[in-house]
C-alpha positions as CSV (number, residue, x, y, z in Angstrom):
1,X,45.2,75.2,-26.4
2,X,42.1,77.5,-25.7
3,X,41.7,78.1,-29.5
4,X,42.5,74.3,-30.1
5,X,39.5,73.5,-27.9
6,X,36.6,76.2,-29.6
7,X,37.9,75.0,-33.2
8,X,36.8,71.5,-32.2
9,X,33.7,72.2,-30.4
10,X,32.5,74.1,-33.1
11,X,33.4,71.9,-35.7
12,X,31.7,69.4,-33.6
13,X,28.7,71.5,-33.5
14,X,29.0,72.0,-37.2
15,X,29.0,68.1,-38.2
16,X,26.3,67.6,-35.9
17,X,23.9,70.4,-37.0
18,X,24.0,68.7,-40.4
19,X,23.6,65.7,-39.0
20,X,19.8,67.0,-37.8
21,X,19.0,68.8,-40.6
22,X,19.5,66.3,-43.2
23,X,17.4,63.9,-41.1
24,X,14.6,66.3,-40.6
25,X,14.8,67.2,-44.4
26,X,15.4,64.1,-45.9
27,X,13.4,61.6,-43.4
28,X,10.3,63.9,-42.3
29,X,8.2,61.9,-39.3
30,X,5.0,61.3,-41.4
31,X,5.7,58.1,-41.8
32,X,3.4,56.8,-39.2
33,X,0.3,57.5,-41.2
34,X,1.8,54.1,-42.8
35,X,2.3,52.0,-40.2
36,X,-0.2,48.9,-40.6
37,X,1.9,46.5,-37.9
38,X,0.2,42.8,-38.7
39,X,1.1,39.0,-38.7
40,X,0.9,37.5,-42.3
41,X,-2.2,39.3,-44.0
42,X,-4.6,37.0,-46.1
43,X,-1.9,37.1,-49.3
44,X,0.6,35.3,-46.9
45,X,-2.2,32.3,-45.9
46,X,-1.3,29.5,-48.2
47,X,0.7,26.4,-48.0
48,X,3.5,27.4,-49.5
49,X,4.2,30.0,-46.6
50,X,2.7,28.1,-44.0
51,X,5.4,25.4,-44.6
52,X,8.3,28.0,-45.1
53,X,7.9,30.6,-42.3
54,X,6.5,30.3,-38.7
55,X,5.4,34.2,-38.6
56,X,6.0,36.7,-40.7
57,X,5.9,40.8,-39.2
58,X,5.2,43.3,-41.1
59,X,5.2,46.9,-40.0
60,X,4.7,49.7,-42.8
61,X,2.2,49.8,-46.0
62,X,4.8,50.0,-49.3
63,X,2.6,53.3,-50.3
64,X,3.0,57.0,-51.4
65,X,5.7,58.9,-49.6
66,X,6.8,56.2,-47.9
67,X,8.3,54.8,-51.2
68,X,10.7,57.8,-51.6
69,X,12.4,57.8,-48.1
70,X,13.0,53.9,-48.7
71,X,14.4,54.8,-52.0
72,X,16.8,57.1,-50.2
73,X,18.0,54.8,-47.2
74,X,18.2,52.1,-50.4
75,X,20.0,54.2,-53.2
76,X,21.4,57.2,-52.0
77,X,23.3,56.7,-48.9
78,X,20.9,58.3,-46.4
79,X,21.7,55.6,-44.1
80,X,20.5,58.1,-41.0
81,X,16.6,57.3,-42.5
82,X,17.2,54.3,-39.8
83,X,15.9,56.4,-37.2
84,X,12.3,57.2,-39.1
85,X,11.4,53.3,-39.2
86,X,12.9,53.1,-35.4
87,X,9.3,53.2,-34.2
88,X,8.4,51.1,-36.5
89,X,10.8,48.4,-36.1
90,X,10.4,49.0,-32.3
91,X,6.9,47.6,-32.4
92,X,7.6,44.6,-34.2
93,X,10.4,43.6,-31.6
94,X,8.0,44.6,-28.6
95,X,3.8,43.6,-30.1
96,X,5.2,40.7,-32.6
97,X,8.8,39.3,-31.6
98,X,8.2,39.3,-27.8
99,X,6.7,35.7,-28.2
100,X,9.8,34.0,-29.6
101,X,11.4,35.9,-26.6
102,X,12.9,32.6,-25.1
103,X,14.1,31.2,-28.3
104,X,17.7,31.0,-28.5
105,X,17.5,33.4,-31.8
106,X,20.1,34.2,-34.9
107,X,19.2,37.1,-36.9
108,X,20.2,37.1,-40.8
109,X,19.3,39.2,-43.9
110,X,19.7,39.1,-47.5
111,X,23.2,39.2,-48.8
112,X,24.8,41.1,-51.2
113,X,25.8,39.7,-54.5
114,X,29.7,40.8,-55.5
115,X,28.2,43.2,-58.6
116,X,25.5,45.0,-55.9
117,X,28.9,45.9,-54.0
118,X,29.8,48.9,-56.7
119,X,26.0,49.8,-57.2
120,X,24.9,50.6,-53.9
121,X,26.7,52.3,-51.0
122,X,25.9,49.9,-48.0
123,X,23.5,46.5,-47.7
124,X,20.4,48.1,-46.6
125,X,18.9,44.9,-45.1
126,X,22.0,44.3,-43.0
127,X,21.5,48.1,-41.3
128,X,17.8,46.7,-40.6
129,X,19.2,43.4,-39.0
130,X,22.4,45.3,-36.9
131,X,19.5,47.6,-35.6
132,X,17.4,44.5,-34.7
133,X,20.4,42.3,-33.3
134,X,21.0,45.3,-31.0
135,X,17.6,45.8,-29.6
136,X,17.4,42.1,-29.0
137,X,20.9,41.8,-27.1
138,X,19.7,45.3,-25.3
139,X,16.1,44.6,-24.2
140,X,16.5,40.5,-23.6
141,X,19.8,38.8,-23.9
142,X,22.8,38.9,-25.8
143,X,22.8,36.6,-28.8
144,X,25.1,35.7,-31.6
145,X,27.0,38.9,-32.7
146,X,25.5,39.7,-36.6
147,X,27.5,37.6,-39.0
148,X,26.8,36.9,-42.8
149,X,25.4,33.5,-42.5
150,X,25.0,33.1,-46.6
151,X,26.2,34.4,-50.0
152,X,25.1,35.3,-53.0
153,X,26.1,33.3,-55.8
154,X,24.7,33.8,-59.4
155,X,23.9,37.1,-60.3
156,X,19.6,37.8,-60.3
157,X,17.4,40.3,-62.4
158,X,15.6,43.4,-60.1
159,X,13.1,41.5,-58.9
160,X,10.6,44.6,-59.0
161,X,10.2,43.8,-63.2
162,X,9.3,40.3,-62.9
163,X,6.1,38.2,-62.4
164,X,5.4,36.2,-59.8
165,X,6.7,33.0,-61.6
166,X,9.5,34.9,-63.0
167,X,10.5,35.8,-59.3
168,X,10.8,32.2,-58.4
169,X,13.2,31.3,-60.9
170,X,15.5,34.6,-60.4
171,X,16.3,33.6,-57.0
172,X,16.3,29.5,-57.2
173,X,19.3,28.4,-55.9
174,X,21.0,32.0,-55.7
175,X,22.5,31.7,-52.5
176,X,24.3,29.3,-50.1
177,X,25.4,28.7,-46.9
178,X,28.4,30.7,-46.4
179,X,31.7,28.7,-46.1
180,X,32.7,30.2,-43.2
181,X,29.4,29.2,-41.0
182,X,29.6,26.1,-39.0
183,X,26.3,24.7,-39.5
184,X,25.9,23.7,-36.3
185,X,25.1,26.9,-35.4
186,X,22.2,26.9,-37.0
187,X,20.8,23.3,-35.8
188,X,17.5,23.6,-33.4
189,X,17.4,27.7,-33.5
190,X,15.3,30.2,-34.5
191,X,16.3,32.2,-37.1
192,X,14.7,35.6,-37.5
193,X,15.2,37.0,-40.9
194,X,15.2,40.5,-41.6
195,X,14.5,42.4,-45.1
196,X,13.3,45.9,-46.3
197,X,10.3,45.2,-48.7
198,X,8.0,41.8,-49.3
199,X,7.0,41.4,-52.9
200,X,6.2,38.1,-53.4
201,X,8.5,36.6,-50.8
202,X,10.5,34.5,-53.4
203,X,13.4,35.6,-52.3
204,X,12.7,35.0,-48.6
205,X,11.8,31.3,-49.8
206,X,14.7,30.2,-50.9
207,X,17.3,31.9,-47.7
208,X,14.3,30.2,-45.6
209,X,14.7,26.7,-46.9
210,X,18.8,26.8,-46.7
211,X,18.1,27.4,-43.2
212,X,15.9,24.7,-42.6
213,X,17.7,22.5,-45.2
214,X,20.5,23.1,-41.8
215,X,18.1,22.2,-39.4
216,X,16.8,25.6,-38.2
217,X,13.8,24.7,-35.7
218,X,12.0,28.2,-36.6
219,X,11.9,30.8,-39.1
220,X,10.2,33.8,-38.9
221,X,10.6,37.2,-40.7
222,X,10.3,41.1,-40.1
223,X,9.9,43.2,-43.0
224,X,10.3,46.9,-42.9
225,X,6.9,47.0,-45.3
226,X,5.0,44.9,-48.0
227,X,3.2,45.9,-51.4
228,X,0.6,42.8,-50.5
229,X,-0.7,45.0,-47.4
C-alpha cells in the first residue's frame, strides 16, 4: 500500500513538473511588453462599427514574439499558453468590462466550421470565452453556463490572405443561429463576444448582426490582440 502511495505521488510529481516546464518554455512572461489595453483605436471609429458594436476591448499589440506564442495556443495544442494572456485578459474584465457589470451578459465566440474540427486540436476562441465566463460568474454573478450559441455553415478561405473587401464576402452569411438556441435567450441582453485576433473585424460583423438580428440590446467584444493597434 506504502509503495502504491510513492508510485503515485511521484508520478504526480512527474506530470506536474512538465506541466511547469513546458509553460515556462513554451509561454515565457515577456508578453507584457505588448500589452496596449484600449477601447476601439482610431481604425475602429467609423460608422460601420459604431452601428455594429457598443465597445470593443482590446488588450495585446499582434507584434513580434507575441505572434509565435499565439501561433502555439492556435496550432499546436499548447492550450496551457492561457495562463500568459491571464493578465491580460484580467485587465479587460476589471479596466474595460467592469461598466457593463450590471448587464445581464451571455458570452459567445466564433464557432468552428465541421472541416476546422480535424485541423486544429481545440477551438481557441472558446478557451478564451470559458476563461472569461468563469471570471465573470467568479468576480460578479453567475451567468448563463458557455453554450455554442451559433454554427458555422459554409466553409470560408484563411481570412489572413484576403483584402479587406475579400474578408467581407468570406464570411457573409457563414453562420447562423444555432438550432438548439431559444432565441429568447438572447432578446434585451448583452452579449459579449470573445475572439483571439481583430483583422478587419469582418468576421465579428456578421456573428454581431445575427445577434442583433435576435434582439440582443448590446454587443461588445474583447479580443485577445489586433494588427490595427
Amino acid at each position: 500500500m506504502l509503495k502504491l502511495y510513492f508510485r503515485s505521488f511521484f508520478s504526480s510529481l512527474y506530470w506536474h513538473a512538465r506541466l511547469w516546464t513546458s509553460v515556462f518554455w513554451s509561454s515565457p512572461l515577456f508578453l507584457d511588453r505588448y500589452f496596449s489595453l484600449r477601447e476601439r483605436s482610431t481604425h475602429f471609429n467609423n460608422e460601420v462599427w459604431e452601428t455594429v458594436f457598443d465597445s470593443v476591448f482590446i488588450a495585446y499589440r499582434y507584434e513580434g514574439d507575441f505572434i509565435q506564442v499565439l501561433h502555439n495556443f492556435k496550432y499546436s495544442g499548447q492550450r496551457h499558453n492561457i495562463q500568459s494572456f491571464s493578465p491580460g485578459l484580467d485587465a479587460l474584465m476589471s479596466e474595460c468590462l467592469e461598466q457593463y457589470k450590471n448587464d445581464d451578459i451571455i458570452v459567445s465566440y466564433v464557432p468552428f466550421g465541421w472541416y476546422q474540427i480535424f485541423t486544429r486540436p481545440y477551438n481557441h476562441s472558446r478557451l478564451l470565452a470559458e476563461y472569461i465566463q468563469h471570471k465573470i460568474s467568479k468576480s460578479w454573478r453567475k451567468i448563463p453556463k458557455l453554450k455554442n450559441f451559433l454554427f458555422k455553415r459554409k466553409i470560408t478561405e484563411h481570412q489572413a490572405h484576403l483584402s479587406k473587401d475579400g474578408r467581407i464576402l468570406n464570411t457573409r452569411d457563414a453562420f447562423r443561429l444555432a438550432p438548439w438556441v431559444n432565441p429568447r435567450t438572447i432578446e434585451g441582453r448583452t452579449v459579449c463576444l470573445i475572439d483571439d485576433v481583430i483583422s478587419s473585424g469582418s468576421t465579428l460583423q456578421s456573428i454581431a448582426h445575427i445577434f442583433r438580428s435576435y434582439g440582443a440590446q448590446k454587443i461588445i467584444v474583447l479580443a485577445l490582440a489586433s494588427t490595427l493597434v
